[in-house]
C-alpha positions as protocol buffer text, in pm:
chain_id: "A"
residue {
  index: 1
  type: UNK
  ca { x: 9256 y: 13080 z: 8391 }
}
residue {
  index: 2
  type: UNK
  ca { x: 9469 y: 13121 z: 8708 }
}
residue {
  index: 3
  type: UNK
  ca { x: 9792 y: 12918 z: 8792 }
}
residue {
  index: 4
  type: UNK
  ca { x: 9732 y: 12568 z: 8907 }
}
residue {
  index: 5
  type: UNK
  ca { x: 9923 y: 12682 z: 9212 }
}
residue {
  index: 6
  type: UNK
  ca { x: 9617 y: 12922 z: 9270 }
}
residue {
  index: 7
  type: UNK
  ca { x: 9349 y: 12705 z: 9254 }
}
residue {
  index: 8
  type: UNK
  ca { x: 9195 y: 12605 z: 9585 }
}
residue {
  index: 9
  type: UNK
  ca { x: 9239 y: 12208 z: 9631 }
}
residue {
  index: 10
  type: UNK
  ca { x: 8923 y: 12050 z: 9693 }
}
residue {
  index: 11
  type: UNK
  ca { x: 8854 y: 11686 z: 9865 }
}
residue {
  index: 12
  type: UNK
  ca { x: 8507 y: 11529 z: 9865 }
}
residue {
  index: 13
  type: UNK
  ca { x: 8403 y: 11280 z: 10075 }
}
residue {
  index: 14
  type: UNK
  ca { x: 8153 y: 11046 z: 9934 }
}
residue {
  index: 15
  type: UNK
  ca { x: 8154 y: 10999 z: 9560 }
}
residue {
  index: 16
  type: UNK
  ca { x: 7754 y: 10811 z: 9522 }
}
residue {
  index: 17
  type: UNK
  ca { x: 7574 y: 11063 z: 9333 }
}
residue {
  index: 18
  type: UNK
  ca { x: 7580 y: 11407 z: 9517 }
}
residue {
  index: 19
  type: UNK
  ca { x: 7954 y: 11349 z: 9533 }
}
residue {
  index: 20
  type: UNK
  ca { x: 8000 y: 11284 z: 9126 }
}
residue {
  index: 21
  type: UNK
  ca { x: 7771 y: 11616 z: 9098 }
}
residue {
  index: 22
  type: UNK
  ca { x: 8032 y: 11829 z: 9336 }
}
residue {
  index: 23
  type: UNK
  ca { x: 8317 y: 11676 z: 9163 }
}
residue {
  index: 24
  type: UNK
  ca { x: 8203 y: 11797 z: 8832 }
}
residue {
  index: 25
  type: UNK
  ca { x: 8086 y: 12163 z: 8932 }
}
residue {
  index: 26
  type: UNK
  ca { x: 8429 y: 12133 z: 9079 }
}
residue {
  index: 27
  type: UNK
  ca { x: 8612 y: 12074 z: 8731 }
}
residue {
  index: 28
  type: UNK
  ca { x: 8389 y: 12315 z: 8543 }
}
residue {
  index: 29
  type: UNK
  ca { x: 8546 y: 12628 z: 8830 }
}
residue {
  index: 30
  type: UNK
  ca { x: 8837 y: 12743 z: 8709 }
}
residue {
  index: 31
  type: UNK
  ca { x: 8975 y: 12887 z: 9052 }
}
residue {
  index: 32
  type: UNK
  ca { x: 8944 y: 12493 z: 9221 }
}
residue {
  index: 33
  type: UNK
  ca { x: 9067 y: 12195 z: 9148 }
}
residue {
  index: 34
  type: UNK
  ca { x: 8929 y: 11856 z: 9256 }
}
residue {
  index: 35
  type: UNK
  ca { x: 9281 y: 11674 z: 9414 }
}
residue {
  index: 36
  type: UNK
  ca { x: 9122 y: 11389 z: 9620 }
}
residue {
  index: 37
  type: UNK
  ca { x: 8762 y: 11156 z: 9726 }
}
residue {
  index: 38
  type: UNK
  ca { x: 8712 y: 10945 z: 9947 }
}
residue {
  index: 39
  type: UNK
  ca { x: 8455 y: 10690 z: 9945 }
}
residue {
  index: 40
  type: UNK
  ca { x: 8374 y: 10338 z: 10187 }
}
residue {
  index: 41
  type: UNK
  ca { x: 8244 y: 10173 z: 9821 }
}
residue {
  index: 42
  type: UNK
  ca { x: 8542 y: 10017 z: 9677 }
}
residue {
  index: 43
  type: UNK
  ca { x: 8354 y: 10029 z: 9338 }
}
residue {
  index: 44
  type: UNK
  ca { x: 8272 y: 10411 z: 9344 }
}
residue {
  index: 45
  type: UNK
  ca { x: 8647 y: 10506 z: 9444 }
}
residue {
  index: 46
  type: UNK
  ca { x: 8760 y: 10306 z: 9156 }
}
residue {
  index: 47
  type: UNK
  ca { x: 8515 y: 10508 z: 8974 }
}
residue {
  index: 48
  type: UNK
  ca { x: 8570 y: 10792 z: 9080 }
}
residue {
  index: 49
  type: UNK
  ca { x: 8966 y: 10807 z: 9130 }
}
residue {
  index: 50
  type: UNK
  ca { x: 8949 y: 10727 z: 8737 }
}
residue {
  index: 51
  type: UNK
  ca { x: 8682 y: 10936 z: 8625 }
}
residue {
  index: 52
  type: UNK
  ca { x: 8870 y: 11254 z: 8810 }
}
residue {
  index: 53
  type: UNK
  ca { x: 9267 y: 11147 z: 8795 }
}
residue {
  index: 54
  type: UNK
  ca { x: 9225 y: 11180 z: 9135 }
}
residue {
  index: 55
  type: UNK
  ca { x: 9405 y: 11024 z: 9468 }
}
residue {
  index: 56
  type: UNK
  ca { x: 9142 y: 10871 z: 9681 }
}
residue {
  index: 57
  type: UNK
  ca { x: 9094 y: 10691 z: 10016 }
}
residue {
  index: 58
  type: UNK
  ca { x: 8864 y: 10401 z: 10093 }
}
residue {
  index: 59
  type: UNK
  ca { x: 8773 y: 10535 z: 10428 }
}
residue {
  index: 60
  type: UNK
  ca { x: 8685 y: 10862 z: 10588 }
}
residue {
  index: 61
  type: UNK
  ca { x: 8938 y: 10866 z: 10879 }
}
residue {
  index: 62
  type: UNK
  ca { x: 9231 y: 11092 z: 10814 }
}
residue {
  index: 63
  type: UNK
  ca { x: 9069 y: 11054 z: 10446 }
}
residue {
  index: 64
  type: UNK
  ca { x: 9349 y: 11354 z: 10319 }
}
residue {
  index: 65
  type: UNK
  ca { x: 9653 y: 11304 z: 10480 }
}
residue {
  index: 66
  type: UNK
  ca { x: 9947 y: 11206 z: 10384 }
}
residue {
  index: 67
  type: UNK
  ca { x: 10122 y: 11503 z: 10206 }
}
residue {
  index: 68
  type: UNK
  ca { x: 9790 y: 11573 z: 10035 }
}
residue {
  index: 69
  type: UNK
  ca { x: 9740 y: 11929 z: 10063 }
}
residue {
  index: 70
  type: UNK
  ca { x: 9365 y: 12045 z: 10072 }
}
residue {
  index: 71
  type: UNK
  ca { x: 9192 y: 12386 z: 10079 }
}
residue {
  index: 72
  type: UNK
  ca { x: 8855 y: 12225 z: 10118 }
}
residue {
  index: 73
  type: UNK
  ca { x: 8657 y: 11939 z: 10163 }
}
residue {
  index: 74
  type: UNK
  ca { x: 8297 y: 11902 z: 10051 }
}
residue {
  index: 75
  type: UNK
  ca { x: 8071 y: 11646 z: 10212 }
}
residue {
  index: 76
  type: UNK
  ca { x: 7897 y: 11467 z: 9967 }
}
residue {
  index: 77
  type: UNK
  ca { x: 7784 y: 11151 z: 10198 }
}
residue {
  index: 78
  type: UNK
  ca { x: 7428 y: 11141 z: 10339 }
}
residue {
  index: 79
  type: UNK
  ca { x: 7414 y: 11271 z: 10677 }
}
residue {
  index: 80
  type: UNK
  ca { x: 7436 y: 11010 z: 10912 }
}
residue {
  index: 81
  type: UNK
  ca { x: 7749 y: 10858 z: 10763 }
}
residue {
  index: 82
  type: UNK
  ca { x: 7922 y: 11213 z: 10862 }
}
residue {
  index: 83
  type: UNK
  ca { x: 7921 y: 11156 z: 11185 }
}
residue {
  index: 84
  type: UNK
  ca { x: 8231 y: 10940 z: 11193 }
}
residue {
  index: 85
  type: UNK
  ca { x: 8444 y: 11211 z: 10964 }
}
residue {
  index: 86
  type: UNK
  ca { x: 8337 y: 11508 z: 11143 }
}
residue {
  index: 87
  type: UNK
  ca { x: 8508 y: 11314 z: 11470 }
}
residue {
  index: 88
  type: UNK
  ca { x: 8799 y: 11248 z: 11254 }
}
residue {
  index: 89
  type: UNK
  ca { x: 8850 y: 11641 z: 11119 }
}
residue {
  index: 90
  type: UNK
  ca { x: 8840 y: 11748 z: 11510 }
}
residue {
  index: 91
  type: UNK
  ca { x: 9118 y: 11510 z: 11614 }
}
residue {
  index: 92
  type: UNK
  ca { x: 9354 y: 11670 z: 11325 }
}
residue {
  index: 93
  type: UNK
  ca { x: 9372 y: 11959 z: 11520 }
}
């Protein structure tokens, strides 16, 4: 198994249940690591953040900032909430 410096950090947006699927593929690779969600659910983030050991964010705006370095993020929400976070990812730049 590579370094845990060497896995890719993965973030997933939306944690119902296409999100919980990505987040376990994700655990199950042993070249990425799963290092934050975020979900609009209180509930599921609660769920999720303790499922994974995971940081999470209760929004999609700026959902992995803060110091949190991530390789990749997978977009597990349905399609018209990604409207919003696509937005969001543009303005980083």
């Amino acid at each position: 198994m590579p370094n845990n410096d060497a896995r890719l950090k993965v973030g997933i947006v939306g944690m119902g249940i296409r999100g919980m699927m990505f987040a376990a593929t994700v655990e199950q690779n042993d070249r990425a690591k799963l290092a934050a969600v975020a979900e609009t659910s209180p509930a599921v983030l609660e769920e999720a953040k303790n499922r994974f050991g995971v940081a999470g964010a209760g929004g999609y705006s700026h959902a992995f900032t803060g110091g949190q370095m991530i390789d990749g993020r997978i977009l597990g929400s349905p399609s018209l909430m990604l409207h919003s976070f696509i937005d969001d990812v543009r303005n980083e730049r």
